[in-house]
N, C-alpha and C positions, 0 to 999 in steps of 0.2 A: 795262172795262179791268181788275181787279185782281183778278178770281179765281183765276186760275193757268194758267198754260201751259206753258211750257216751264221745268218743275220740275227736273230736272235728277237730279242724283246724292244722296244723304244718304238716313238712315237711321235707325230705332228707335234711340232712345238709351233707352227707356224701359228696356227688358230689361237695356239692360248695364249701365243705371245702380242697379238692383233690386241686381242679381249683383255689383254692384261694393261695392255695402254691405252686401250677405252675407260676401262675402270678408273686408270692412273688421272683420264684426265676429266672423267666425271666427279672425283674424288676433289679435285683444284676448282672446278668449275662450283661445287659443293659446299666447298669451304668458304668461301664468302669472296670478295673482290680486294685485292693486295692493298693494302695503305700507298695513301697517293705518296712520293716522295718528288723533293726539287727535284730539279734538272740538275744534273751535274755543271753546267755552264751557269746555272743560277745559284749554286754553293760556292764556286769558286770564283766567280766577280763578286758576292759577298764576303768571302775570305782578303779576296783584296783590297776592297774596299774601307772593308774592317781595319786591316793593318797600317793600310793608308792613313783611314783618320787618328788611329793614334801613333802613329810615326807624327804627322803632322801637329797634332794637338801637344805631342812631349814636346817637338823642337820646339813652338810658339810659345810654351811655357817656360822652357830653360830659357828663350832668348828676352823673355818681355820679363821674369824674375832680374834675368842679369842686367839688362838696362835699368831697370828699379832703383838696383843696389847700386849700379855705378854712380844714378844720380843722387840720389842719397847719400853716399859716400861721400862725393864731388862737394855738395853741400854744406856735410857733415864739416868736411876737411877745411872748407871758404869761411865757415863761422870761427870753427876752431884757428882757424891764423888770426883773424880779426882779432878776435878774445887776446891771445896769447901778443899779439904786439900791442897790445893799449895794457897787456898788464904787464910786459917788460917794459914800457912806457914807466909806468906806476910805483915802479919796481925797484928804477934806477934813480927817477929823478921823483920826488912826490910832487904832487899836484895843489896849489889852492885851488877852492871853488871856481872862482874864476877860470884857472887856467884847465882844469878837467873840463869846465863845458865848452871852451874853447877847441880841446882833443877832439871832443865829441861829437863839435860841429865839422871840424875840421876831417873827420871818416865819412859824417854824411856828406861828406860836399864830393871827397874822394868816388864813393859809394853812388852817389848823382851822376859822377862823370864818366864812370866804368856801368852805368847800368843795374847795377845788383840794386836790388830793391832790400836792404836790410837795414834793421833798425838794432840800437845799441844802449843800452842803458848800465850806470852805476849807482849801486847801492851802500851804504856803510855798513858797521856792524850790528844798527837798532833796523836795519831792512826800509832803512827811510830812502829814498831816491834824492840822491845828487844831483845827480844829471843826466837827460835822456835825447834820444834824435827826436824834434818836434813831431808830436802826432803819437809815440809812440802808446801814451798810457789810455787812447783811445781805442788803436786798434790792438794793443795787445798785454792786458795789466798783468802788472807782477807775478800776482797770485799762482799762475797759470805755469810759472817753472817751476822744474823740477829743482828738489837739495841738489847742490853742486858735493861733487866725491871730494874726498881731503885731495886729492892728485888728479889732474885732467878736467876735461868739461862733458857733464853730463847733458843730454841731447834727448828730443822727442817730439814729433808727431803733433800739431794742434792745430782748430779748425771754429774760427769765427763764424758769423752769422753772412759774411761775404767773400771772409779770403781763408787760403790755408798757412798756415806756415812752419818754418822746423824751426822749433828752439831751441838755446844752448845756455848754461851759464857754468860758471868757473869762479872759483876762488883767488885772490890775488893774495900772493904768498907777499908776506914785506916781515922787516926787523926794525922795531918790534913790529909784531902783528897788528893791523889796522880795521881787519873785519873786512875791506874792502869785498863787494862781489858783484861780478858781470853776467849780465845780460842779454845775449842776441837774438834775434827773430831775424830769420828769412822769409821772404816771400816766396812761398815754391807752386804757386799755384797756377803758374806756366807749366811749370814739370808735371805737376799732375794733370792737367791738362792732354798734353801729350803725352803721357800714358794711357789718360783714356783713350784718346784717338786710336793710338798704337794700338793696345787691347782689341777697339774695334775691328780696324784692321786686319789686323790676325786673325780676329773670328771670321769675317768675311772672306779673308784669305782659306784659310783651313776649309769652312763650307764650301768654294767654291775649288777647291784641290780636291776636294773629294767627290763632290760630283762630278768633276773632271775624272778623277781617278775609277768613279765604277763605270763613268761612259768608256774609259778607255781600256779596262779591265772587261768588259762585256765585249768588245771587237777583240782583244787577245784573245779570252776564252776563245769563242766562236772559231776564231781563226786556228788556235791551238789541237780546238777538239774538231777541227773540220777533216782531220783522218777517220776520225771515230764514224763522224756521219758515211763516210766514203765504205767504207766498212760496211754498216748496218744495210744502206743501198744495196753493196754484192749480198750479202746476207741475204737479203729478201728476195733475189731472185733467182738462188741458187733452189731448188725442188728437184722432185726424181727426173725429172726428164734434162735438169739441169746441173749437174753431179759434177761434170766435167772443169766446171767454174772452179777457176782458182784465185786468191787474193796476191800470189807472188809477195819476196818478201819484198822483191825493189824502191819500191815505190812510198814505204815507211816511214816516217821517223823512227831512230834508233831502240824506241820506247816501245815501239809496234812491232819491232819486227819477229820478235819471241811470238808475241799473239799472232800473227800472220800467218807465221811459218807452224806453228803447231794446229792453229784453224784448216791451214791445208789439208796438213797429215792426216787431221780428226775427217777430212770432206774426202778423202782417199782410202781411211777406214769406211767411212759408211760407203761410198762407192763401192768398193770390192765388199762388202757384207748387203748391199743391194741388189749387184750384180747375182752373186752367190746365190741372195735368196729368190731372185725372177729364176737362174737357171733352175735351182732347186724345187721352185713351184712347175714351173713344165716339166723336168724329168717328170715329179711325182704324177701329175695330170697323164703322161705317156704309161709309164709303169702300172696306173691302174686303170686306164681306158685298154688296154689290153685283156686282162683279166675279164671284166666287167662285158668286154663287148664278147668275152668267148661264152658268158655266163648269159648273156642275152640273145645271144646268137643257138647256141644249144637249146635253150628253154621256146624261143620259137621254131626250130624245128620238129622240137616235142611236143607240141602245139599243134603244130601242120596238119599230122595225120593220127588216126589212132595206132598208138603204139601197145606194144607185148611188154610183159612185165621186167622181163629179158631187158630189152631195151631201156625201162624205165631205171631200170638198177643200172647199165651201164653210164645212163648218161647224169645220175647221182652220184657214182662214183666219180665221174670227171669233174662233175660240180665240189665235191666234196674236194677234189685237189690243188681246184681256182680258189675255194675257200682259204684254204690251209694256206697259199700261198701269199693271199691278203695279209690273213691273218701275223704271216711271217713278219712282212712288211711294215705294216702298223705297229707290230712288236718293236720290230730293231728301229721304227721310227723316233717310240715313246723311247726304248733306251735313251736315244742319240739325244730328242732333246733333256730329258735330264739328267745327262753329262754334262751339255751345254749348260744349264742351269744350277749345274753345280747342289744338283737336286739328291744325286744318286748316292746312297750310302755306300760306304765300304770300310773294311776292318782289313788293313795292315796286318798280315802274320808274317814272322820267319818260316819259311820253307822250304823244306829239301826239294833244288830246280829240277834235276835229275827224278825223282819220285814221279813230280806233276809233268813232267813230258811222259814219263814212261803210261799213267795214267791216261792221258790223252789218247797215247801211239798205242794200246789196250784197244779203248772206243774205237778206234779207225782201223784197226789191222783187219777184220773180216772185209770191208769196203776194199781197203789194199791188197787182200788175198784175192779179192774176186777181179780185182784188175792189174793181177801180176806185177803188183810196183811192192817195193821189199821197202820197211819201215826201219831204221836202226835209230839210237837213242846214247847219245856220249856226254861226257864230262859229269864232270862233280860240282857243285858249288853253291850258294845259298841264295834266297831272292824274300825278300820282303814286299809282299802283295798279297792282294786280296785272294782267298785263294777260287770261286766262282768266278771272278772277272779273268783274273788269270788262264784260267783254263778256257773259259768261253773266247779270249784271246786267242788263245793258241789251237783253237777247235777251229776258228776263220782261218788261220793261216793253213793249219793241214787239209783242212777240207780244199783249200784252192791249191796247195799244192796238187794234193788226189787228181784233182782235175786238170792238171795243166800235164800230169807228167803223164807221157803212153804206158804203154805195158811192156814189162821187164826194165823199165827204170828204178830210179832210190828217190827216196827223201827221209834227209837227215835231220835229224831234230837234235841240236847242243846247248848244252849249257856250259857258259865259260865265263870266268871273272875278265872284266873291263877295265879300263884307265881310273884310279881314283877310287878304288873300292864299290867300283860299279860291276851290275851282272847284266848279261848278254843272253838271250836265250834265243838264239833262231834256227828255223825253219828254211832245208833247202830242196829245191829240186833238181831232177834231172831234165827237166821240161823244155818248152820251145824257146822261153825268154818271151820277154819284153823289150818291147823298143824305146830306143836313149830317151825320145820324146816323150813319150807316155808318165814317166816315172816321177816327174812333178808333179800330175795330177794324181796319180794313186793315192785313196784315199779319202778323195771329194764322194759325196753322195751322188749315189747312181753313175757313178763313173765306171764303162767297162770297156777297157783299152781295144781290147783283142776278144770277140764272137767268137772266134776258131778255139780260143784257151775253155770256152766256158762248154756247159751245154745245154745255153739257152734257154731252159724255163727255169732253171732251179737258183738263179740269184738275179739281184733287182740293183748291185751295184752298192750294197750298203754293208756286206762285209769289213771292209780293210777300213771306211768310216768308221766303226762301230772301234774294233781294234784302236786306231788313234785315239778314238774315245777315252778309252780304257787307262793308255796309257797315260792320257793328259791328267786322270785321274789320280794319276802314281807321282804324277812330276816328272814322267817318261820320255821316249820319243820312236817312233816308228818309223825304221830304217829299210831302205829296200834296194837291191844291187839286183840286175839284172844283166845277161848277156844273152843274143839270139840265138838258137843250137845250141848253149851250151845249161842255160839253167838259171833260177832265183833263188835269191838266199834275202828274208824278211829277217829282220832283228830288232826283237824285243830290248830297248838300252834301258835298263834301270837305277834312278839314283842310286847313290851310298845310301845305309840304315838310315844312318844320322839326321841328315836335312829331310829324310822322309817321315820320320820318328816325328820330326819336331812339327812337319807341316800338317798332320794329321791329330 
């Protein structure tokens, strides 16, 4: 039964599928040259590097603000006691002239012996000066502070022609009120000082953490993406004669191994669709160097001598059946590739299954009467197909029956409903069988198990292909059970309506 008969229409897909990725890649070559892009190990030491300098540039900021503040503060706080004990001084006991400049010298003397560089001045209510730390109205005159708040001491920022300093003054609360008002200048120009330093610092720090950081983000990269490079190597030396090559997932990181393991799969596909198509180019080259060499072989014999017209017509009729049988070939060629290609149209009908077998077993019963095999036709039940591919289905399967089964045997043709609202339509015979081995490959192009089933000129092995074809076409699948002596039974499994309805 299944080596081929009534092969039908289709054709080399191999040619145009060659010519279709010449096109595909004169089409890229055409299009002009891809924009150059980084490296991916050159994005991602830039990435890091990036993040580096401003991870580093925030903390150097958050850290050299907050020292700022602290000393500031620290400052802020050393004036503000000063103030507040010469004006509870002021407060409790008043002061003559005298004895206030006596106060006064007496903090700068304090003030000499603890280091602080600050100077201390009081004013009355007409802003005239009392008394001041010597030196003071040179390096720092009045003018220059700020109004003191009715409560606390007001503080700011100022900056001679040599030094810096933070100013402070305050109000001295008394009963009655005296006007009293103080004065302090710090010298901060140590601290700012060592801010600048610091600032430097940091920046030289920062510059030099991040040139560190992309030198050592460029060896991570590297090192990171050095699967990737491992990879690209088997890549490039995987070709047809090198198919066998595998990447394994072992050897991975956990991030690789999905890619690995699906690169395989993908290199195990094209292997068996490589393999498939070298055998598939030599059957073809076999199947038509037969033909061809009987067509060239005849026409030099009729060549040889002169021949009778007698002759000339027999050996045109022989030619005429090497045609016919090309012709076959090339047909059920062009079917098969645009099935492959998803090329071939078809229109889903509901149809009575029982009708189109009976239709088929019609065509074939003269054939079956002249070889004493009795045809019967059973069940009831519906099938949703094409209804020409359908039949051209079922015209490969009885035609190989025909053939496989002697004389005074059956073949059954049924239609039965299936698991799931599926229909079943197969073809059995009473025939020699097939063997266990065989039945995996039924189906491949030019595949013919058993010589003795066929009779030899009249298929090329591309019936039961063609069939699978068909049904791939439906969402099908082409089932086949064989035992030796006793018979095949092919079956047609068709989806439900439904998923078929939707996928068409």
């Amino acid at each position: 039964m299944y080596s081929s008969s009534a092969e039908g229409e289709p054709a080399l897909g191999v040619p145009s599928a060659i010519e279709g990725t010449r096109r595909a890649h004169s089409l890229s070559r055409g299009s002009g040259a891809a924009p150059k892009r980084w490296a991916m190990s050159t994005q991602l030491t830039l990435y890091y590097t990036a993040s580096t300098c401003v991870l580093l540039t925030l903390a150097s900021t958050l850290l050299y603000l907050a020292l700022e503040r602290s000393l500031l503060r620290e400052n802020e706080a050393f004036l503000t006691h000063k103030m507040q004990v010469l004006s509870l001084i002021l407060t409790r006991k008043p002061l003559d002239r005298a004895g206030l400049e006596q106060e006064v010298r007496d903090e700068a003397q304090v003030s000499a012996r603890s280091q602080s560089p600050y100077l201390l001045r009081v004013l009355d209510g007409t802003q005239a000066i009392l008394t001041e730390t010597p030196g003071m109205r040179a390096a720092v005159p009045a003018a220059v502070f700020p109004t003191p708040r009715p409560q606390g001491a007001e503080s700011l920022r100022w900056r001679s022609e040599r030094r810096r300093y933070l100013l402070a003054t305050m109000s001295v609360p008394a009963d009655p009120p005296v006007g009293l008002r103080l004065q302090a200048a710090l010298d901060i120009d140590a601290e700012i000082g060592l801010l600048e330093r610091y600032r430097r610092d940091v920046i030289g720090l920062v510059l030099a953490g991040v040139l560190l950081a992309a030198a050592l983000g460029a060896v991570i990269t590297r090192r990171g993406l050095r699967p990737l490079a491992t990879i690209t190597r088997t890549t490039q030396r995987i070709g047809a004669e090198r198919l066998k090559e595998r990447l394994g997932p072992a050897a991975w990181p956990k991030e690789l191994v999905a890619l690995a393991t699906e690169f395989d799969h993908m290199l195990e596909r094209l292997q068996e669709a490589f393999e498939r198509l070298s055998q598939f180019s030599a059957d073809l080259a076999h199947e038509l160097r037969t033909p061809i060499n009987n067509l060239m072989g005849e026409a030099q014999v009729m060549l040889a001598h002169e021949r009778t017209a007698e002759e000339h017509k027999r050996a045109l009729q022989s030619s005429l059946e090497e045609h016919a049988r090309l012709a076959s070939m090339i047909n059920s060629m062009l079917f098969l590739a645009q099935a492959d290609q998803a090329r071939l149209l078809h229109s889903p009908a509901h149809l009575d299954a029982l009708a189109e077998l009976k239709a088929v077993a019609e065509f074939y019963r003269p054939l079956a009467d002249e070889q004493d095999v009795k045809l019967c036709c059973e069940g009831s039940c519906g099938v949703q197909a094409d209804p020409l591919l359908l039949r051209r289905a079922l015209s490969n399967l009885l035609s190989n029956a025909l053939k496989a089964t002697p004389r005074g045997g059956q073949v059954i043709l049924r239609a039965a409903a299936g698991e799931k609202a599926s229909t079943v339509l197969s073809v059995s015979d009473t025939g020699v069988g097939i063997a266990a081995e065989c039945l995996p490959r039924l189906g491949e192009r030019f595949y013919r198990p058993d010589p003795a089933r066929t009779d030899g000129a009249s298929g090329a092995g591309l019936g039961l292909a063609i069939v699978r074809s068909i049904m791939g076409l439906h969402g099908g699948e082409l089932r086949i059970e064989s035992s030796i002596g006793v018979g095949t039974t092919a079956s047609l499994l068709f989806p439900p309506p439904g998923p078929l309805a939707a996928a068409t």
